[in-house]
C-alpha positions as CSV (number, residue, x, y, z in Angstrom):
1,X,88.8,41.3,2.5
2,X,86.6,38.5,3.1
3,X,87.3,36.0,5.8
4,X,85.2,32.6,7.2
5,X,85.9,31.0,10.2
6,X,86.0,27.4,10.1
7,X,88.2,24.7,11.7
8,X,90.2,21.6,10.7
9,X,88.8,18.1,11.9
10,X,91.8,16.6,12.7
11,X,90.2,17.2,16.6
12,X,87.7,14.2,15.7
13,X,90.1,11.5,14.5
14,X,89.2,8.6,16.3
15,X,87.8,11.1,19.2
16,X,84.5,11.6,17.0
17,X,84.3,9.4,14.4
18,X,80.2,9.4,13.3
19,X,79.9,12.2,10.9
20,X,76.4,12.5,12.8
21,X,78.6,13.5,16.0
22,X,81.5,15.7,13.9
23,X,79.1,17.7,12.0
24,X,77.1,18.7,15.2
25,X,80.0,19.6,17.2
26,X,80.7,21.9,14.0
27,X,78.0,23.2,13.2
28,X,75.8,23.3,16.6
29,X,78.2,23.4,19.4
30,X,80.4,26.0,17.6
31,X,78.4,27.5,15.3
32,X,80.7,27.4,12.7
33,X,79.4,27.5,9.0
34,X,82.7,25.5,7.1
35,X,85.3,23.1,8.1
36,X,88.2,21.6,5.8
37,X,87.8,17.8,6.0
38,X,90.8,15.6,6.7
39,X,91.5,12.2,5.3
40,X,92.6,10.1,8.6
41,X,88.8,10.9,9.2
42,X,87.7,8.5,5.9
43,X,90.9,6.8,3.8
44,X,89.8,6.9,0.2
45,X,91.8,3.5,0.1
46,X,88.9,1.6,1.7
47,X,86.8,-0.4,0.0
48,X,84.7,1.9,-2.6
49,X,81.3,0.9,-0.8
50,X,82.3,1.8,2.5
51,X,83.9,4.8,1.2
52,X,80.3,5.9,-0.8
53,X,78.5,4.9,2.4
54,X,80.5,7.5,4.5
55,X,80.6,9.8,2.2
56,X,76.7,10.2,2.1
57,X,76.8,10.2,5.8
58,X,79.0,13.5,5.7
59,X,76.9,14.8,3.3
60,X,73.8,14.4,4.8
61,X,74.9,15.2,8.1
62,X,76.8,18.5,6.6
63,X,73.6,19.4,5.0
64,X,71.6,18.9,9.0
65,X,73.7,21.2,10.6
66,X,74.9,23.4,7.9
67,X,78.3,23.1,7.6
68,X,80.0,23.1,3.9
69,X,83.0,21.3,3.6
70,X,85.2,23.7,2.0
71,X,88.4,22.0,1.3
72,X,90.2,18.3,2.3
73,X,93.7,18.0,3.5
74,X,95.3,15.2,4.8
75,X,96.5,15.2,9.0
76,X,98.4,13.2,11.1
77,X,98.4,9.2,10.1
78,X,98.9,10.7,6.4
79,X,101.5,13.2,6.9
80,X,104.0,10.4,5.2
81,X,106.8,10.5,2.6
82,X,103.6,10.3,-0.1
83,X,104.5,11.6,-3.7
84,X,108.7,11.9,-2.6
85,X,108.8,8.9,-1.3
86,X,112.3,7.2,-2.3
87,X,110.7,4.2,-3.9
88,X,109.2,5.0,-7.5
89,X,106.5,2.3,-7.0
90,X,105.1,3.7,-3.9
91,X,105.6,7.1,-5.2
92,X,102.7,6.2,-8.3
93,X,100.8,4.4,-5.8
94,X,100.2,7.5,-3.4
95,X,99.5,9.7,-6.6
96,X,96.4,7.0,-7.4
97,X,95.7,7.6,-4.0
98,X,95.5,11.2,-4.3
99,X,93.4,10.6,-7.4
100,X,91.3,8.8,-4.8
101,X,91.1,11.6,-2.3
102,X,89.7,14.1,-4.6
103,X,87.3,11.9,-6.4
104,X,85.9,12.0,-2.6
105,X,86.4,15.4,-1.5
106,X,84.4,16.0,-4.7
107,X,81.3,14.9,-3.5
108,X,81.6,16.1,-0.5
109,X,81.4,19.4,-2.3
110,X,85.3,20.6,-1.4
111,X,86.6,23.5,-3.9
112,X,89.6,22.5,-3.3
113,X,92.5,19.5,-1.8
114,X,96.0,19.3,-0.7
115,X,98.8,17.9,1.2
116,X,102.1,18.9,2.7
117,X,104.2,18.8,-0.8
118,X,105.9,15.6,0.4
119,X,108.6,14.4,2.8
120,X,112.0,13.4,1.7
121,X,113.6,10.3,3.4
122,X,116.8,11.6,5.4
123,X,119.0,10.0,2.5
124,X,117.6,12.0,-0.1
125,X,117.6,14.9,1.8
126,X,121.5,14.8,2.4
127,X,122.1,14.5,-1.3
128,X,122.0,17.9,-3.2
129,X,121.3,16.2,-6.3
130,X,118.7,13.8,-5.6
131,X,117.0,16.2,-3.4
132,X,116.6,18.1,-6.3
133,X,115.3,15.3,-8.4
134,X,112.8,14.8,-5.9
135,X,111.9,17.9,-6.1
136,X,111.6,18.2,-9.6
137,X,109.6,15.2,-10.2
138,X,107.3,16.4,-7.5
139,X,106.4,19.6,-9.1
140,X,105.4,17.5,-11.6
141,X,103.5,15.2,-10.0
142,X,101.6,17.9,-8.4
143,X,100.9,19.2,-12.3
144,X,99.5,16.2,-12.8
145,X,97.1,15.9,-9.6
146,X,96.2,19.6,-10.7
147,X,95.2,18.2,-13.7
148,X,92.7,15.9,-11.9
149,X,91.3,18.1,-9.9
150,X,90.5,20.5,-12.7
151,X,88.0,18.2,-14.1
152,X,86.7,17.3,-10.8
153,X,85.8,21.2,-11.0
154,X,88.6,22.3,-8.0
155,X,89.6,26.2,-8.1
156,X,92.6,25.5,-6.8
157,X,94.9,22.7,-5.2
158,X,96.8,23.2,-2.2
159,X,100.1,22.6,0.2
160,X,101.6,23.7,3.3
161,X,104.9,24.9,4.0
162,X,106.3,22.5,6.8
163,X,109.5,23.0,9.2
164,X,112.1,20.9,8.5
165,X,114.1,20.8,5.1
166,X,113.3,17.5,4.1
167,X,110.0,17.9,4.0
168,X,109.8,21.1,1.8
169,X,109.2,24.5,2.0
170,X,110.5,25.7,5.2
171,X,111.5,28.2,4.5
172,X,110.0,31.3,2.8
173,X,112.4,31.6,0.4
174,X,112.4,27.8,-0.9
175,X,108.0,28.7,-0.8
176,X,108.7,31.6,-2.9
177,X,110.8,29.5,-4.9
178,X,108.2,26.2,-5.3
179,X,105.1,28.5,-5.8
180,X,107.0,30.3,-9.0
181,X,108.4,27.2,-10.6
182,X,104.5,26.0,-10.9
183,X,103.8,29.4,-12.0
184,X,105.9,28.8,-14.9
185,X,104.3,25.4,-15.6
186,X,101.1,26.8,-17.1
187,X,98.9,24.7,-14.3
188,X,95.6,24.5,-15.0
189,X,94.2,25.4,-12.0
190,X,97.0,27.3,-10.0
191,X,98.8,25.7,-6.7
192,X,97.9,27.7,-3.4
193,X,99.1,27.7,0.3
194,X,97.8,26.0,3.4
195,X,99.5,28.9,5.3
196,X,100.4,27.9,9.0
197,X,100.8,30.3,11.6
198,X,103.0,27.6,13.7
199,X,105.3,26.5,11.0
200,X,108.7,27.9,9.4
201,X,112.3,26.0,10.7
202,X,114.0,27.5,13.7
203,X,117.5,26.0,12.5
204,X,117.1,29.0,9.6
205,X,119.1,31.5,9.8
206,X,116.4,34.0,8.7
207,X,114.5,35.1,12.0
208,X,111.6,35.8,9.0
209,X,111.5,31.9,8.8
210,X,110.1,31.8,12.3
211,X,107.9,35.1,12.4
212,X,104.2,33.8,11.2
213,X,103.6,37.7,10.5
214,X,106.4,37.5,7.9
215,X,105.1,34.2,6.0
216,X,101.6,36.0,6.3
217,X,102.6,39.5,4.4
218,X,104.7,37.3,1.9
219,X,102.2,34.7,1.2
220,X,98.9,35.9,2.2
221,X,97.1,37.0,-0.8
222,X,97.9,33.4,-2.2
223,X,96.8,31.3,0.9
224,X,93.0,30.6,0.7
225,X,93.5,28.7,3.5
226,X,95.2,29.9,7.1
227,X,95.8,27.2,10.0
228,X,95.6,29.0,13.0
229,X,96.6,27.6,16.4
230,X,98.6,30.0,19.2
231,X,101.7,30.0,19.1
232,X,104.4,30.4,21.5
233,X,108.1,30.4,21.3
234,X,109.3,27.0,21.9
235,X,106.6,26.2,18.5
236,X,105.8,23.1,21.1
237,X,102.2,22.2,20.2
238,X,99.1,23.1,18.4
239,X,98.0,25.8,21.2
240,X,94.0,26.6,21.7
241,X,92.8,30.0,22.2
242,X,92.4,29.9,25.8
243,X,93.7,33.0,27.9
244,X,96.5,30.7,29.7
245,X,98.3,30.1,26.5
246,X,97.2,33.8,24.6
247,X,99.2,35.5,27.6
248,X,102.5,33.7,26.6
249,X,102.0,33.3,22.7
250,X,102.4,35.6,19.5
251,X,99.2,35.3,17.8
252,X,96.7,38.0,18.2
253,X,93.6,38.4,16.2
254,X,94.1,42.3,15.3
255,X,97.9,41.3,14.1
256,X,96.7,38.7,12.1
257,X,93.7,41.0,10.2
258,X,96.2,43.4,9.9
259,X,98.5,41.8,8.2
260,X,96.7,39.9,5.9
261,X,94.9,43.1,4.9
262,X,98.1,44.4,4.6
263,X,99.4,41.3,2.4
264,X,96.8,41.8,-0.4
265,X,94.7,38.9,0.7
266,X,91.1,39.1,-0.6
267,X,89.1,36.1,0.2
268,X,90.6,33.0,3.0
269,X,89.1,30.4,5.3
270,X,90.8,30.8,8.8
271,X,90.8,27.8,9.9
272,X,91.3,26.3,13.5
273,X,94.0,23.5,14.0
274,X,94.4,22.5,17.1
275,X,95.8,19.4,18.7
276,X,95.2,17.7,21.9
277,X,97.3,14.9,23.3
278,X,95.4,11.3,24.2
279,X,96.2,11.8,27.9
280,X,94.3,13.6,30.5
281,X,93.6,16.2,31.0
282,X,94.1,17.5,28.0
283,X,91.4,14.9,26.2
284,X,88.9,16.3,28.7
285,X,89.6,19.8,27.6
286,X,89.4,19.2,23.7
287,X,85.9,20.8,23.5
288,X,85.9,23.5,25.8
289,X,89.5,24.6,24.2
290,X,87.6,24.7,20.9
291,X,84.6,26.7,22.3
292,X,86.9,28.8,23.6
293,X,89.3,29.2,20.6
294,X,86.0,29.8,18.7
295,X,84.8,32.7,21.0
296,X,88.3,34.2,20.7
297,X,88.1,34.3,16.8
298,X,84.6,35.6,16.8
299,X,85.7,38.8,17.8
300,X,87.8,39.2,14.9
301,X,85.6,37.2,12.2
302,X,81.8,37.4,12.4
303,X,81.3,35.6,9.5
């Protein structure tokens, strides 16, 4: 099994916003070799110049402190109703702006791009039949952003199981049952998981939907990608590595390794996610919690 430790740059929205200042933090202060790039960090919606202009920034800044950026995802400001959204005009406008997003993650050398499959509105949600409308037209939205990315040379395109019902997969039967119905649409390049240790829905009545080792055997050997952050039992908040929160949470290194070995997995980017409130002291401690969560990992994956 192959493994790279890398980490999510949701820590640097509007903390580090220079891509001279991200990539260094990334590559020289942690001494990590990959990240997966987030889109709150550069909106392909911007004006196309400003957008090039970054975009060679990254790049050259990537290249400096020799960092790849692996794969794109959006974060926080974009975790919106997007493609299942309940108006049809907005819903076509966010799949242009997808087209956007992986035009840009592209050059930035990404193998592959994703998104939370899409957030139902409450109304929606509470109706059987147009949930399942949604849902349908989603799929085949996402066939048609797989179609993009194929000739933008992506192995793969990507989404993450979330943990509430309306906005998809949360549970791992409904993943199972997502991941098979674009198995039977003859994609052209084949839809993978974001797999998150933190997510599943505690109303479930399945304690699997809240056991990150049970989403890990079931999905792991289709999840290039694995968000890691610790997790404890309330599921409160995007935990660091730190000994004060590993003595109370459920994610161990060894259990982790294990199980993914276990699930078939052959080749995945752990990647650290972790979140810090705007409000001290946590903002103080984002970089030391990173170090930290870094140091933790590197027992566990050297590469």
């Amino acid at each position: 099994m192959r493994l790279q430790l890398g980490i999510n740059c949701g820590f640097a929205i509007n903390r580090f916003p220079e891509p001279e200042v991200w990539t260094r933090i990334v590559g020289e202060e942690l001494g990590l070799r990959c990240c997966q790039f987030v889109a709150d960090l550069l909106n392909p919606w911007l004006p196309q110049d400003l957008v090039d202009e970054q975009v060679a920034r990254i790049s050259q800044s990537a290249a400096k402190y020799d960092v790849a950026v692996r794969t794109t995802f959006t974060s926080a400001f974009t975790r919106v109703n997007h493609i299942m959204h309940p108006d049809p005009h907005t819903r076509e406008v966010w799949f242009e702006w997808f087209k956007r997003f992986f035009d840009l993650s592209a050059k930035l050398g990404a193998e592959a791009s994703g998104s939370h499959f899409g957030s139902l509105s409450v109304t929606d949600n509470a109706d059987p039949a147009r949930r399942r409308q949604r849902l349908a037209e989603g799929l085949q939205t996402w066939r048609r952003l797989a179609e993009y990315g194929a000739g933008l040379g992506f192995r793969c395109i990507l989404f993450e199981p979330m943990s509430v019902s309306r906005e998809i997969a949360h549970t791992i039967r409904e993943t199972r049952e997502i991941l098979d119905a674009f198995e039977s649409m003859d994609m052209p390049i084949p839809m993978r998981l974001v797999l998150d240790v933190d997510h599943g829905d505690v109303a479930s009545l399945n304690p699997d939907d809240t056991d990150p080792y049970a989403w890990l055997r079931e999905f792991g050997s289709v999840s290039p990608v694995i968000h890691l952050k610790q997790s404890k039992r309330d599921k409160g908040g995007h935990w660091a590595f730190t000994p004060e929160h590993n003595a109370e949470g459920k994610i161990t290194g060894e259990q982790v390794l294990a199980t993914l070995e276990a699930s078939g997995a052959e080749d995945a980017m752990v990647v650290l996610e972790l979140s810090h409130r705007e409000r001290e002291p946590a903002e103080s401690r984002v970089l030391p919690e990173l170090k930290a969560s870094v140091d933790y990992w590197r027992q566990f994956v050297s590469e």
